[in-house]
VEXDREN-245418 format. One record per residue: residue number from 1; residue in one letter; x, y, z of N, C-alpha, C, O in turn. Coordinates in nm, 3 decimals. Layout:
% VEXDREN-245418
<rec NUM, "a", <X, Y, Z>, <X, Y, Z>, <X, Y, Z>, <X, Y, Z>>;
...
//
This chain:
% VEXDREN-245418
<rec 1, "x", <0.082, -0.120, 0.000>, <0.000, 0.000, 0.000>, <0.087, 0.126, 0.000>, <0.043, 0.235, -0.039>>;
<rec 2, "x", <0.212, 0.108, 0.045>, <0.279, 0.251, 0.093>, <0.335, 0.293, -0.069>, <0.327, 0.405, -0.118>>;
<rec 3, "x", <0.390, 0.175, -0.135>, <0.409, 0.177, -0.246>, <0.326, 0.233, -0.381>, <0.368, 0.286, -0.484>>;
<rec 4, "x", <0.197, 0.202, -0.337>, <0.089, 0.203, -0.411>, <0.086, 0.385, -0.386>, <0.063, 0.451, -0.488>>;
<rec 5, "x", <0.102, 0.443, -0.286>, <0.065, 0.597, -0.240>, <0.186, 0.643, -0.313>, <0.178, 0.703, -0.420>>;
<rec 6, "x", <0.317, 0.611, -0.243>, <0.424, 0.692, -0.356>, <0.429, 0.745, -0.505>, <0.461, 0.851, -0.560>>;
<rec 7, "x", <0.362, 0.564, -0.561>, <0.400, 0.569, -0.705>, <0.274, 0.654, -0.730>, <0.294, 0.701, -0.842>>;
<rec 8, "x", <0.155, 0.699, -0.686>, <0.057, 0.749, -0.746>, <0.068, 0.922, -0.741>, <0.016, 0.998, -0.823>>;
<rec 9, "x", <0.154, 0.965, -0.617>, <0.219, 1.036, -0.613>, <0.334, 1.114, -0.701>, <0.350, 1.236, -0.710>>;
<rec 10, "x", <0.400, 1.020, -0.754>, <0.481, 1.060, -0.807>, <0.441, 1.076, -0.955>, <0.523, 1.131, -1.028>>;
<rec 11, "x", <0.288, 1.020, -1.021>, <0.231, 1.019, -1.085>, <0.176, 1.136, -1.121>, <0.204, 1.209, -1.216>>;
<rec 12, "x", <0.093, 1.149, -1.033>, <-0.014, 1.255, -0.984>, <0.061, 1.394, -1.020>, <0.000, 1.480, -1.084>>;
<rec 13, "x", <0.186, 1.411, -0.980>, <0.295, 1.499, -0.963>, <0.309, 1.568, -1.083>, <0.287, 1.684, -1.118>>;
<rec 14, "x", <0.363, 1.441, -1.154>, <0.421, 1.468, -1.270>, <0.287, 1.487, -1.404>, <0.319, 1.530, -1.515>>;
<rec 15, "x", <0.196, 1.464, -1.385>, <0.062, 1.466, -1.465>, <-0.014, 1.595, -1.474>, <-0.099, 1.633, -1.554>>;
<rec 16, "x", <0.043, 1.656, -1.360>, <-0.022, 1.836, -1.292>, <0.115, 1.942, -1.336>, <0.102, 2.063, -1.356>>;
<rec 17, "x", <0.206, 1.888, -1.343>, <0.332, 2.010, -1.383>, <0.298, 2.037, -1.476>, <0.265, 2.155, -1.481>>;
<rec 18, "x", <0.281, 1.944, -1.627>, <0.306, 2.014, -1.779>, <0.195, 2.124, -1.786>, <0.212, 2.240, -1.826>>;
<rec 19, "x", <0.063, 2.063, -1.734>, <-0.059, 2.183, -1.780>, <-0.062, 2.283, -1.665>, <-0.140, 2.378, -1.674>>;
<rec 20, "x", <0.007, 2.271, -1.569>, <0.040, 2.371, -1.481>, <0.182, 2.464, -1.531>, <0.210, 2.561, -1.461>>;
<rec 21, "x", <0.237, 2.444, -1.607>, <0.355, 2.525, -1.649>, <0.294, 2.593, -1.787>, <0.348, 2.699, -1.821>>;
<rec 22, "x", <0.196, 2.546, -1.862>, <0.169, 2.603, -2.003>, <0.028, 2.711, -1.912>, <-0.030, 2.796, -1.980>>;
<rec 23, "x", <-0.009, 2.694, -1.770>, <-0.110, 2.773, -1.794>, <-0.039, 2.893, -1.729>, <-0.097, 2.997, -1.761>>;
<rec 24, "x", <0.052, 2.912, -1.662>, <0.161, 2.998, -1.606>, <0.215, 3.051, -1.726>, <0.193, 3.169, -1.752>>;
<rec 25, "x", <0.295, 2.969, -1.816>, <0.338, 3.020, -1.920>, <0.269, 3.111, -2.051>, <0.326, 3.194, -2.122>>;
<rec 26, "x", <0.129, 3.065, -2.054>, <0.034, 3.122, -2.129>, <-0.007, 3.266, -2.108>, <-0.017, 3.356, -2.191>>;
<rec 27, "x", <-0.034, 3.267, -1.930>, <-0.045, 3.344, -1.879>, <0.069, 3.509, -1.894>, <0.048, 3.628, -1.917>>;
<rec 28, "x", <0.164, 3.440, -1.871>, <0.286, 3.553, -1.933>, <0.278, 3.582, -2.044>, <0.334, 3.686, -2.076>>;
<rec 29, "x", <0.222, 3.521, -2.125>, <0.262, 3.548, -2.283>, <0.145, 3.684, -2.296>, <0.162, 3.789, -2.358>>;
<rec 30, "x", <0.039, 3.649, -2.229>, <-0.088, 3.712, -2.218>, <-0.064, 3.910, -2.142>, <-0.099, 4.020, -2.185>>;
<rec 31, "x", <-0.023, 3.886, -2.076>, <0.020, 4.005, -2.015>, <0.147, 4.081, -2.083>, <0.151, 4.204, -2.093>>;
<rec 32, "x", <0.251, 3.996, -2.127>, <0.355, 4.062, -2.179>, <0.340, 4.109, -2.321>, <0.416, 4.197, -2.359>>;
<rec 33, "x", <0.196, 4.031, -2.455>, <0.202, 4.083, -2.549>, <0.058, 4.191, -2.570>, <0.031, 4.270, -2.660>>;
<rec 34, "x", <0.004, 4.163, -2.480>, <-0.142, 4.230, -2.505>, <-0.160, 4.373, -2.473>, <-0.239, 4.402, -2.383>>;
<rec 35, "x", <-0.097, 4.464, -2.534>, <-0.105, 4.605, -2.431>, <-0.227, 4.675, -2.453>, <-0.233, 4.794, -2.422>>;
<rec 36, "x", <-0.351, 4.600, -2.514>, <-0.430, 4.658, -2.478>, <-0.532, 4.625, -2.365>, <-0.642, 4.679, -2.356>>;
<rec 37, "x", <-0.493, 4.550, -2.295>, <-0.577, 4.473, -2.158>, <-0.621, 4.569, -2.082>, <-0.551, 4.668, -2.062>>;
<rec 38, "x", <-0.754, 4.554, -2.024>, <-0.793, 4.658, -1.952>, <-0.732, 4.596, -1.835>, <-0.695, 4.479, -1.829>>;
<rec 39, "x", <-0.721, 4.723, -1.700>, <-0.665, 4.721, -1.574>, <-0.706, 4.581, -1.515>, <-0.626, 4.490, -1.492>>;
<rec 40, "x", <-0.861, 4.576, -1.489>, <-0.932, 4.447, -1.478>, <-0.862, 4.338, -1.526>, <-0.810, 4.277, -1.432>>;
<rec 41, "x", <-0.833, 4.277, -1.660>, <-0.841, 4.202, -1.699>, <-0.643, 4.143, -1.688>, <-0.607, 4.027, -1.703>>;
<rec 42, "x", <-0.575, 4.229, -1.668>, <-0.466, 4.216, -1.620>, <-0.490, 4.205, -1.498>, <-0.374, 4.162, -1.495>>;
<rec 43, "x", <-0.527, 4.199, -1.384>, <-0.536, 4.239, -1.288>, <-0.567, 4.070, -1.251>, <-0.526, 4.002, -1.157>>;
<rec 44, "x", <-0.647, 4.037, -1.351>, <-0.713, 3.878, -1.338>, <-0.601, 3.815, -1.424>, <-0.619, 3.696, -1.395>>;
<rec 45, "x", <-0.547, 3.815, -1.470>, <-0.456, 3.743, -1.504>, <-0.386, 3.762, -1.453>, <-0.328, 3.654, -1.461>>;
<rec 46, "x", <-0.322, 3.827, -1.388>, <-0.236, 3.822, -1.267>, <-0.251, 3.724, -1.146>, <-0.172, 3.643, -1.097>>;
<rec 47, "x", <-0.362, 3.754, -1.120>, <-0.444, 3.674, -0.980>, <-0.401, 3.505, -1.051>, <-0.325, 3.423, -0.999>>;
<rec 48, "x", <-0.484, 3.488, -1.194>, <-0.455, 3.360, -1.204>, <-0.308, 3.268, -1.226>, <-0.275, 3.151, -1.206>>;
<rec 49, "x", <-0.227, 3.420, -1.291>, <-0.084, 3.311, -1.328>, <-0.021, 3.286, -1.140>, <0.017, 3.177, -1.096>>;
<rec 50, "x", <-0.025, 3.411, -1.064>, <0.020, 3.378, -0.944>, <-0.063, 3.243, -0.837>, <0.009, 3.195, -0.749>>;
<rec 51, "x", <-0.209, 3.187, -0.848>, <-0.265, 3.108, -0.791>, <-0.206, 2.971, -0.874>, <-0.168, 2.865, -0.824>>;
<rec 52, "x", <-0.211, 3.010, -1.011>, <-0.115, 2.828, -1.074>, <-0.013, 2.795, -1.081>, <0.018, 2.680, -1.110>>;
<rec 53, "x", <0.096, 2.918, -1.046>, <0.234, 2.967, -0.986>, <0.246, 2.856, -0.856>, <0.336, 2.777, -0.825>>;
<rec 54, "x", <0.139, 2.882, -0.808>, <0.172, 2.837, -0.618>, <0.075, 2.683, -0.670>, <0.131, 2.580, -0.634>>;
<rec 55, "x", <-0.010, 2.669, -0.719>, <-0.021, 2.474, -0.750>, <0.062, 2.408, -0.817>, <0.048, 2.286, -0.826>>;
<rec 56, "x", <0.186, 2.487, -0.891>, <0.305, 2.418, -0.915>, <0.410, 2.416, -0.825>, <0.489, 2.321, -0.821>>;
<rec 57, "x", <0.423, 2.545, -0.729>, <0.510, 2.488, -0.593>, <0.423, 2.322, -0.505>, <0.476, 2.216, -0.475>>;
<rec 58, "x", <0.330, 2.351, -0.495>, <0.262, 2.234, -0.461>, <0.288, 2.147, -0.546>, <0.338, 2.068, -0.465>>;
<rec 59, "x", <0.296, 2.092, -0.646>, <0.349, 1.979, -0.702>, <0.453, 1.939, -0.707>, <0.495, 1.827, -0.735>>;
<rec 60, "x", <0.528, 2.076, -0.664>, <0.692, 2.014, -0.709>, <0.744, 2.009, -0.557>, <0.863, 1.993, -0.534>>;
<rec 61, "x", <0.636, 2.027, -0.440>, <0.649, 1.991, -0.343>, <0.626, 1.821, -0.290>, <0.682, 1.738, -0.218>>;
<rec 62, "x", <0.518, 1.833, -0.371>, <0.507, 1.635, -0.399>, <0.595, 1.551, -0.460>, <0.619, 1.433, -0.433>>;
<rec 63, "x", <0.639, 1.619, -0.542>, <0.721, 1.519, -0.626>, <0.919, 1.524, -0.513>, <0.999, 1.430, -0.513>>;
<rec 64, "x", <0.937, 1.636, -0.450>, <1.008, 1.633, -0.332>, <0.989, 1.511, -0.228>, <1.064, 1.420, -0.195>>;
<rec 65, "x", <0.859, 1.545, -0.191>, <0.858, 1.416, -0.085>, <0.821, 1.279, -0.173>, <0.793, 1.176, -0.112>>;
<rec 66, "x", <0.823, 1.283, -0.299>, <0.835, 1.133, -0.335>, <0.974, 1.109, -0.384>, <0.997, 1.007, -0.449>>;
<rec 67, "x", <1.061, 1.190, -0.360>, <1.232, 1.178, -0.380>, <1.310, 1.155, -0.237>, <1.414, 1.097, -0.208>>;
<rec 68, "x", <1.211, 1.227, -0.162>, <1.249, 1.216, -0.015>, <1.235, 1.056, 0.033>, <1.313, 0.989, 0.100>>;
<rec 69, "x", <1.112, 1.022, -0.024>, <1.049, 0.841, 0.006>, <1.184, 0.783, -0.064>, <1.247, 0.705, 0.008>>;
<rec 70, "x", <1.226, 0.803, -0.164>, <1.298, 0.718, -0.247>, <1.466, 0.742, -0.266>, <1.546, 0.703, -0.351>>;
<rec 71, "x", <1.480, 0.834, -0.131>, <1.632, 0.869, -0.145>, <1.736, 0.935, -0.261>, <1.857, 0.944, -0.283>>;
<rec 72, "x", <1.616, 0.972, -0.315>, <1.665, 1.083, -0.467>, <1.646, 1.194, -0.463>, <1.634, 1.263, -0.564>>;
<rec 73, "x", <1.637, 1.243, -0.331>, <1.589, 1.394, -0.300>, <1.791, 1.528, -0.285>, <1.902, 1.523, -0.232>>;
<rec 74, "x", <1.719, 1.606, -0.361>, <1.915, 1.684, -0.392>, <1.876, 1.849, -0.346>, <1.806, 1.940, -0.391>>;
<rec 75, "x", <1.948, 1.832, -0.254>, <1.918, 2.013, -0.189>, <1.944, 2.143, -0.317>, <2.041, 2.141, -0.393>>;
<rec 76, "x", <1.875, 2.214, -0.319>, <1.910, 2.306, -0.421>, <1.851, 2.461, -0.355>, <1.742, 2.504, -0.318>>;
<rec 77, "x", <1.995, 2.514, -0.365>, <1.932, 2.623, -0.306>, <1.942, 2.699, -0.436>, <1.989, 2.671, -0.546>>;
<rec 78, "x", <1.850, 2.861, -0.359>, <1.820, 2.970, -0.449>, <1.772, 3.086, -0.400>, <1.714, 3.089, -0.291>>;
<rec 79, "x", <1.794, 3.214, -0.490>, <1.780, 3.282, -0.389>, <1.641, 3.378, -0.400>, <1.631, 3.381, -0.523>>;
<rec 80, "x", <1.563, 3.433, -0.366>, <1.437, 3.471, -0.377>, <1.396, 3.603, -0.328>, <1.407, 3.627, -0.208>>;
<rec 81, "x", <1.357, 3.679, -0.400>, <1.324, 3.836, -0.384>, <1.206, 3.857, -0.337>, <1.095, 3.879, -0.385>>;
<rec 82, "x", <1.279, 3.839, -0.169>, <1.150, 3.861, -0.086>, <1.078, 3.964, -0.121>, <0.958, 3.938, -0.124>>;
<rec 83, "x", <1.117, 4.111, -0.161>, <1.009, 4.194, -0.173>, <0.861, 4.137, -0.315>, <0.744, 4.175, -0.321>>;
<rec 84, "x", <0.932, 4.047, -0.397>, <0.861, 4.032, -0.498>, <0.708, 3.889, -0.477>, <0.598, 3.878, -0.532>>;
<rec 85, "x", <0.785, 3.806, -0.368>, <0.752, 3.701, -0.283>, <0.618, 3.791, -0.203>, <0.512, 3.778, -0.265>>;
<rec 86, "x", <0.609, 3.863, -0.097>, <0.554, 3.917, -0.039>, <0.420, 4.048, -0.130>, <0.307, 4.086, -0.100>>;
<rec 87, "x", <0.521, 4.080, -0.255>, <0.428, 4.155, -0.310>, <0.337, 4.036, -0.399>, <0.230, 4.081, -0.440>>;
<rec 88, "x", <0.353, 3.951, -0.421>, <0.221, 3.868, -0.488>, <0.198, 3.808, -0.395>, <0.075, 3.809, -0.400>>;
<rec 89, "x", <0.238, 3.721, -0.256>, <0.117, 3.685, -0.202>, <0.009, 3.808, -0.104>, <-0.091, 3.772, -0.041>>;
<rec 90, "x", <0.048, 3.925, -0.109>, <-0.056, 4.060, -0.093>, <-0.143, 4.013, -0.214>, <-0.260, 3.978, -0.195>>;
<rec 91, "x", <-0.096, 4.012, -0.316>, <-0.193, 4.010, -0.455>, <-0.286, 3.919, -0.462>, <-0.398, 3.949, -0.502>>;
<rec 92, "x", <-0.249, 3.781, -0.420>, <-0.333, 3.705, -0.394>, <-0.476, 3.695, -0.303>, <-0.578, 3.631, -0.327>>;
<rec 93, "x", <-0.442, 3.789, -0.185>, <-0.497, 3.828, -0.082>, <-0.591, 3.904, -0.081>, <-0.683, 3.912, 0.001>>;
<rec 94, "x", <-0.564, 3.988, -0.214>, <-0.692, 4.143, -0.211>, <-0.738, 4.144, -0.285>, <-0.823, 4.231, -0.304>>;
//
């Protein structure tokens, strides 16, 4: 059974990244070529690339602890602009 949870896991994981990276990625393409978007509608695409932003930390948080189960887990650090960190999860928030 424990087996059965990992591998579905590690499944599950990997089945949610690709359409979670093209809707993030879409999302950018959307904001960076469209300059005629109203405030609104950027505003919502914002909201959404940052909410599928954070269900791909969640996946790639799963697929961690199914490296962690399986002793293939590799520290990687990085470094992160807290002010930019803090200014979208405000964004998320309001």
């Amino acid at each position: 059974l424990d087996q059965f949870k990992t591998n579905l896991i590690r499944t599950v994981s990997h089945d949610f990244r690709t359409p979670l990276n093209a809707i993030v990625n879409g999302l950018d393409e959307i904001q960076e070529t469209e300059a005629n978007l109203s405030e609104h509608a950027f505003k919502v695409t914002k909201v959404c690339k940052h909410a599928s932003a954070f269900l791909l930390y969640l996946v790639s948080d799963l697929l961690d602890y199914y490296q962690l189960k399986t002793g293939a887990f590799q520290i990687k650090k990085e470094w992160v602009n807290l002010r930019e960190l803090i200014s979208s999860v405000t964004d998320l928030l309001t």
